[in-house]
C-alpha positions in Angstrom: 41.7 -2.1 -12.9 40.8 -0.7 -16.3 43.9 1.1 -18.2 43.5 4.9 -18.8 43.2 5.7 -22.0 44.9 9.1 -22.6 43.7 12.0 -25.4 47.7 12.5 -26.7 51.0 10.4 -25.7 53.9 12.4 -26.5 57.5 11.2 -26.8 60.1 13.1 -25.9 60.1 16.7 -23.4 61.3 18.7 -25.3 60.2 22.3 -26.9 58.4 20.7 -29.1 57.2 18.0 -26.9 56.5 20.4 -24.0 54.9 23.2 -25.4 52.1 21.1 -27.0 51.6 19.1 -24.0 51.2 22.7 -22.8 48.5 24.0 -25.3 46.4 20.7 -25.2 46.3 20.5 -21.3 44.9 23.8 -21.6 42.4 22.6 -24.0 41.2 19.9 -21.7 43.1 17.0 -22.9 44.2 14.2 -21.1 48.3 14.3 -21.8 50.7 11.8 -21.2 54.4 12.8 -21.3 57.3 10.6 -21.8 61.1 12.1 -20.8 63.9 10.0 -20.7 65.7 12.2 -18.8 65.0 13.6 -15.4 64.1 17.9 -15.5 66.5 19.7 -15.1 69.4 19.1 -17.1 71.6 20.7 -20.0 71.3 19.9 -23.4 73.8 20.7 -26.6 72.1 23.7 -28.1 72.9 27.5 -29.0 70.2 28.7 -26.9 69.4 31.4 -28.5 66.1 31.8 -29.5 64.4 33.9 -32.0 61.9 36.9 -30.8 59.7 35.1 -32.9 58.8 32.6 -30.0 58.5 35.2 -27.4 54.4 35.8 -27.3 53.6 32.3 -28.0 55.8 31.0 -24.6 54.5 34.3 -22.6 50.9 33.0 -24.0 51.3 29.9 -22.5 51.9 31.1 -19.1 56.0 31.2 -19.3 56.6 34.9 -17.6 60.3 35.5 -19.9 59.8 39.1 -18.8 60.4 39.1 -15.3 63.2 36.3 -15.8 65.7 38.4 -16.7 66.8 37.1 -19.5 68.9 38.9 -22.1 67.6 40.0 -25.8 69.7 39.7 -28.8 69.7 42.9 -31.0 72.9 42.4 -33.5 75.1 39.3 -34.9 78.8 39.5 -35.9 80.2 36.9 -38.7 83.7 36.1 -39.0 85.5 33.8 -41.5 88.1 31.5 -40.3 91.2 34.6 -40.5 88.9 37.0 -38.7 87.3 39.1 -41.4 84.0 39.9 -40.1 80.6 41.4 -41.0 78.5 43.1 -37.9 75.1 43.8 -38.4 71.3 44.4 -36.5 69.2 42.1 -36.4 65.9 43.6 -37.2 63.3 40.8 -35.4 66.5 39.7 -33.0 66.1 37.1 -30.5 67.0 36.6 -26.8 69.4 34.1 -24.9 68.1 31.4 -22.0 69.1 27.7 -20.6 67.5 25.1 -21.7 68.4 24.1 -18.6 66.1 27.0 -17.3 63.4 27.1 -20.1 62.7 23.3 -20.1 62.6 22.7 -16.5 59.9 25.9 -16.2 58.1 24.2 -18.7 58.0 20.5 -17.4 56.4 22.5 -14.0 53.9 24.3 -15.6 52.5 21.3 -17.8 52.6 19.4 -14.4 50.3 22.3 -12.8 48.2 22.3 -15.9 47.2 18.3 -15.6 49.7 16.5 -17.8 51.2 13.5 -16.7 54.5 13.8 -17.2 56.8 10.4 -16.5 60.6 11.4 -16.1 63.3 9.0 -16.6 61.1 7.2 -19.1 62.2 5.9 -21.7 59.7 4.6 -24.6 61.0 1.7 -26.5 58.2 0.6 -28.7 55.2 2.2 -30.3 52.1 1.1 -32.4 48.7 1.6 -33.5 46.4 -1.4 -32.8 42.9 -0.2 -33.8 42.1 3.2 -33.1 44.4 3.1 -30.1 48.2 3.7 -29.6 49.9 1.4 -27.5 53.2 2.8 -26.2 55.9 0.0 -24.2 58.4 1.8 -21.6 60.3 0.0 -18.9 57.7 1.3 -16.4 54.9 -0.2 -18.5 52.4 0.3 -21.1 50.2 3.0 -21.6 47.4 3.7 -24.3 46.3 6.7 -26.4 44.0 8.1 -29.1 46.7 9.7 -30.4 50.7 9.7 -30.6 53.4 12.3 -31.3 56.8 12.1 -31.6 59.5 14.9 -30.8 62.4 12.6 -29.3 64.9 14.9 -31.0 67.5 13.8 -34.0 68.1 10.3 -33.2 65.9 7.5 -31.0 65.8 3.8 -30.5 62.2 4.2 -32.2 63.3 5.0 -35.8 63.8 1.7 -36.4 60.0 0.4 -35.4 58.8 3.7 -37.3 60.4 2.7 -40.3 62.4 6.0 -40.9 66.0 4.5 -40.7 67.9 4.9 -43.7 71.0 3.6 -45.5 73.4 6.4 -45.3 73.6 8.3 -48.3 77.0 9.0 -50.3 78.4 12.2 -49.0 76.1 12.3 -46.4 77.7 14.0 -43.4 78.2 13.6 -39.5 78.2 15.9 -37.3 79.6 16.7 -33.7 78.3 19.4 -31.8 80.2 20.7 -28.4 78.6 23.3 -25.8 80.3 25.7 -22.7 78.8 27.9 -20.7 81.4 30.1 -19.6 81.8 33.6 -18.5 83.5 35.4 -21.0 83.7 39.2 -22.3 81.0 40.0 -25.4 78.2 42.4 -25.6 74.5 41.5 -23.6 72.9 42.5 -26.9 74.9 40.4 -29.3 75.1 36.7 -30.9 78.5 35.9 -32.9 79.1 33.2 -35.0 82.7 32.2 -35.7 83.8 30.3 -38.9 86.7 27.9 -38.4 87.1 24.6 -41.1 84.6 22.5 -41.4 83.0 24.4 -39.0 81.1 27.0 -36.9 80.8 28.4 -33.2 78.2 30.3 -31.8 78.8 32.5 -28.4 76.1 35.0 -26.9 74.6 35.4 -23.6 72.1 33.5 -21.5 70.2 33.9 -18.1 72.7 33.7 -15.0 75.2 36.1 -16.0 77.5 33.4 -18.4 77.8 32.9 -21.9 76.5 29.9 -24.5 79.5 28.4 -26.5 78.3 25.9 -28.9 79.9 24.8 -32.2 79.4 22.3 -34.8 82.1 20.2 -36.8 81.9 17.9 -39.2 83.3 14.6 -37.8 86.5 14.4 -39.8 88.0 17.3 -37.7 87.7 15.4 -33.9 89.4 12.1 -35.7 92.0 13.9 -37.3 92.5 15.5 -34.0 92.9 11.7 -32.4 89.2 12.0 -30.8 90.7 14.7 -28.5 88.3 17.5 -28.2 90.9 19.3 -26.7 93.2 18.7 -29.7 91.1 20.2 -32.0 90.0 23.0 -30.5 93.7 24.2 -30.1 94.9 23.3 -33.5 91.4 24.1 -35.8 89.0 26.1 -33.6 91.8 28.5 -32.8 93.0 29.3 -36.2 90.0 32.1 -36.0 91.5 34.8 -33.8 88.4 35.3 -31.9 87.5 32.1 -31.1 91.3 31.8 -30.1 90.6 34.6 -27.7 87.6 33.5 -26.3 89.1 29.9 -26.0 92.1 31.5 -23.7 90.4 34.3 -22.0 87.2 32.9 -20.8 86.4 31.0 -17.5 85.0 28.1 -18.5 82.2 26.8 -15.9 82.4 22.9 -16.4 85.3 20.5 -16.9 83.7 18.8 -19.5 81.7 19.9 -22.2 78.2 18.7 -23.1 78.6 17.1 -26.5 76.5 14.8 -28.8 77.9 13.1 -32.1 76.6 11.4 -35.3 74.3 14.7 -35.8 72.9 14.5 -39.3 70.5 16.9 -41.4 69.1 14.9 -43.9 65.3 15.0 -44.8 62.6 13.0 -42.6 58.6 12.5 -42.8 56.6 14.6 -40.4 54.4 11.5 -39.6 55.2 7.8 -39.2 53.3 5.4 -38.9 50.0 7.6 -38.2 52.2 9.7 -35.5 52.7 13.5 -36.1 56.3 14.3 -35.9 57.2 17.2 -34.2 61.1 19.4 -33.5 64.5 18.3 -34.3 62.7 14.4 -35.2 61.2 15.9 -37.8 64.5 16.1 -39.5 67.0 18.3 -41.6 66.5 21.8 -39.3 69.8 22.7 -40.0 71.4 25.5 -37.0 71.4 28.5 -39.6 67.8 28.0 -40.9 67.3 30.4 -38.2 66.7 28.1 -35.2 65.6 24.9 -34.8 63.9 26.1 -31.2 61.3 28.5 -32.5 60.8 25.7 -35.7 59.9 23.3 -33.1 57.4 25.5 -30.8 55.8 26.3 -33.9 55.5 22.8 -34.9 53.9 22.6 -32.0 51.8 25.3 -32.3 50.2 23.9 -36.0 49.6 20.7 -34.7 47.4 21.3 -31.5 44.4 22.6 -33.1 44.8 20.3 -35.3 44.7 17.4 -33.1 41.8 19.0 -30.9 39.7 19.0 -34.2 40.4 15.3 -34.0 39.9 14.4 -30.9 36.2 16.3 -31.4 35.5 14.1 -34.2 36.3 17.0 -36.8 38.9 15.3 -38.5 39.2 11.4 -39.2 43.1 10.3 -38.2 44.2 10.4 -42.0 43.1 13.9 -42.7 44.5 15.1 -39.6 48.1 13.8 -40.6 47.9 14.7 -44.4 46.7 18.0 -43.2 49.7 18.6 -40.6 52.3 17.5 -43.0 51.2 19.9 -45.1 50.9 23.2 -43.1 54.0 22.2 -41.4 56.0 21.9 -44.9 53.8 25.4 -46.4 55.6 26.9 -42.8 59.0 25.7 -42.7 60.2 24.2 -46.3 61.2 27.1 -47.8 63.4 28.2 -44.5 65.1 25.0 -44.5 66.1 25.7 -47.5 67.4 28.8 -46.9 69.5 27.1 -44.3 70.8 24.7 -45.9 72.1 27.1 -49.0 73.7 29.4 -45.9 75.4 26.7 -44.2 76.9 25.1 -47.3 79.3 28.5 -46.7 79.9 27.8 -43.5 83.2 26.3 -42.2 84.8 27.3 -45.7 87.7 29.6 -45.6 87.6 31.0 -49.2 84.1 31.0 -49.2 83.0 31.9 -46.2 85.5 35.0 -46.9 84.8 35.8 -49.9 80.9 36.0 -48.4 81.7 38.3 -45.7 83.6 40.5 -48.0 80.3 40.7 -50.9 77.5 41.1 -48.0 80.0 44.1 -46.4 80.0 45.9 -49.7 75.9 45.2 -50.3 74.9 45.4 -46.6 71.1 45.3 -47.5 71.7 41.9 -48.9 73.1 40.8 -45.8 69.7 42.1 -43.9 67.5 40.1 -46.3 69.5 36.8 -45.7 69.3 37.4 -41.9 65.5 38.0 -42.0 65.3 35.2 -44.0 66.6 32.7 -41.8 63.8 34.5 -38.7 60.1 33.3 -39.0 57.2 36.0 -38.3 55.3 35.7 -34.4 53.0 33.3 -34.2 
């Protein structure tokens, strides 16, 4: 029997990775899906999303207004001894699952034609003529085209050449996520400064709360690897995350955690494969959000690959001109990130931040806008 040759493989079910199934299924494209997880299940993210992304998923046939879901209008700051900064957020965002937006996704590219293989997991990848071959432990599977968005880290950054030495300085990462049910405004998102370090709370669909923070490294061995340990004697040290760690119900025993998170800088293609999402590298949490960075990822490269796949675009144009839109898009928001969250998880500066933006509070409305992309 001959092998089906599929329009687009893509790697990894994520946003990214879902949404553009999504779009091209809609375009008539055959899709082929790869998840090595099975839909649906919790990942370590904020989950909070900017309003920025709410047309484009309500385009694609996600109906967020009848979910119930709750929208974000105002953020409160606080250093590491409390001082805080409250202020509206002008474009604002709104709060769901991944567990819930994912696994609504998944279904619909399902009902739209893509074939979508669950507890998959791709281990090689390579172009042999004009065809991508793709190896998983269910077998092979061919396709004009390949695209990556298998998140931060994956087995296939080795065979796509993008893993690096690390760099001097470079830093680790640990991020830990709750859902817990917990006392704090519908309308608002906090984030909580502690050292080396930052927690974001704000609500979600079901009636409970999104606690997710991120730490350099350093602060769970000091803290003898206990998570528990160092939530009590450095997390704590900010009086409201103190009082949301001892007066909320948490919903889980354990928390969902994922280590050796980096930011550094990646290529948006490999090896003739458009890279899409968090595998596109260094989206830093306070460039905004990496969730609506990755739908609109998604969102750049679809008509890009359907000009392709009609013969409007040879391979190499299509990836010089994807890398190029995406950087025009997102660069300059990175950046903008990055600066912010060098202040993060740094008492004096952070502080000293909170007390400037409160005496200039117009300042403190351009940064927030900044770090919040236009709809798309």
């Amino acid at each position: 029997m001959e092998q089906k040759i599929f329009d687009c493989a893509i790697i990894g079910g994520g946003l990214a990775g879902l949404t553009l199934a999504i779009q091209l299924a809609d375009s008539g494209c055959t899709v082929i899906l790869f998840e090595k997880e099975s839909y649906p299940f919790h990942k370590v993210c904020g989950e909070y999303i900017s309003m920025e992304s709410y047309s484009f998923l309500e385009r694609i046939g996600i109906p967020l207004s009848s979910m119930h879901i709750p929208m974000i209008t105002e953020v409160l700051v606080s250093s590491v001894n409390g001082n805080s900064l409250t202020r509206k957020l002008d474009m604002g965002g709104f709060g769901i699952r991944r567990y819930t937006l994912d696994a609504a996704m998944a279904k619909l590219a399902v009902q739209k034609g893509v074939t979508l293989l669950e507890q998959t997991k791709v281990t090689d990848i390579k172009r042999e003529g004009d065809l991508f071959q793709i190896k998983t432990a269910q077998g092979n599977f061919s396709s004009k085209l390949a695209c990556g968005a298998f998140g931060k880290s994956s087995v296939l950054e080795r065979p796509l050449g993008r893993l690096t030495a690390k760099s001097a300085g470079e830093k680790n990462y640990v991020g830990v996520k709750y859902h817990v049910k917990t006392d704090l405004p519908d309308n608002r998102i906090e984030l909580h400064n502690f050292n080396d370090g930052y927690c974001g709370i704000s609500k979600v669909d079901g009636d409970v709360y999104c606690l997710c923070y991120l730490t350099g490294s350093e602060n769970l061995s000091r803290s003898g690897n206990s998570i528990k340990t160092m939530e009590r004697n450095i997390l704590m040290q900010n009086p409201f995350l103190q009082r949301y760690f001892t007066h909320s119900h948490f919903l889980y025993d354990e928390p969902l955690t994922i280590s050796q998170v980096t930011f550094k800088r990646k290529s948006q293609v490999a090896n003739g494969i458009l890279i899409l999402g968090d595998a596109a590298g260094s989206i830093a949490p306070l460039c905004g959000n990496g969730m609506s960075l990755a739908m609109h990822a998604s969102f750049i490269a679809a008509p890009l690959i359907l000009d392709f796949l009609k013969g409007r675009l040879t391979h190499q144009e299509l990836c010089m001109i994807y890398e190029k839109q995406w950087k025009e898009h997102f660069s300059k928001r990175i950046k903008t990130g990055e600066r912010i969250q060098h202040l993060f998880g740094k008492n004096i500066l952070t502080n000293a931040a909170i007390g400037t933006l409160k005496l200039f509070p117009k300042l403190a409305d351009a940064l927030i806008s900044m770090t919040h992309g236009k709809p798309f």
